[in-house]
N, C-alpha and C positions, 0 to 999 in steps of 0.2 A: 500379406503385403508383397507387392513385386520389389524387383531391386530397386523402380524408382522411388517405392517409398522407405526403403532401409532409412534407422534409424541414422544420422549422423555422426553422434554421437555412442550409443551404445551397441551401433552395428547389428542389432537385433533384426529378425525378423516378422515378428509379431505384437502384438499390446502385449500379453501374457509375458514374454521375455524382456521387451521392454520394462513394465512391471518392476521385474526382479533385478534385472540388470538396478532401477533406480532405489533399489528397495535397501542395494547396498554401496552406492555410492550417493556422493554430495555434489550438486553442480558450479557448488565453489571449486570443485579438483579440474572442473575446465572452463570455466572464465577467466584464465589471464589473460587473454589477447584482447577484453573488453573492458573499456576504460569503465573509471569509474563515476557514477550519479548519483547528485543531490535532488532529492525530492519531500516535498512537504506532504504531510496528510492532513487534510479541514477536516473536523467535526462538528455537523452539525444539529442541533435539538431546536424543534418546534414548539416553540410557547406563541402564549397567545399577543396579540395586538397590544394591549392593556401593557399586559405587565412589560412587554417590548420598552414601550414608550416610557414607563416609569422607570425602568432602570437606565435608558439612555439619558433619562430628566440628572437620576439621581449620578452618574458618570461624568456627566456635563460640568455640574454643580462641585464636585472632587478633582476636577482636573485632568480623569483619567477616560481613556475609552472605554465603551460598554464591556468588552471582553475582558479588558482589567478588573473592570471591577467584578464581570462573572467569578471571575479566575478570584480572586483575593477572598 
């Protein structure tokens, strides 16, 4: 790496030292200056058509959304 690609953070000048330099630090020990965020994670599973429809039937009929009632 030349100087302009130096590490910012670990001032390194290689992957190999980068590497090691990250090998014994945490990137929590320099994130203060960055606020902090909220984020969701979706997951999601492919079923078929069919059964789609019959647990949105069966959802409908209970009051609750399909995901509820996945979930329950």
């Amino acid at each position: 790496m030349d100087a302009s690609n130096l590490s910012s953070i670990s001032k390194t000048q290689s992957l190999e030292e980068m590497g090691e330099f990250w090998d014994t630090h945490d990137f929590t020990e320099f994130d203060t200056d960055k606020p902090d965020i909220e984020f969701t994670v979706a997951n999601t599973v492919a079923i078929e058509a069919e059964l789609f429809l019959a647990v949105e039937d069966q959802a409908r009929r209970r009051g609750v959304s399909a995901e509820t009632l996945v979930n329950l």
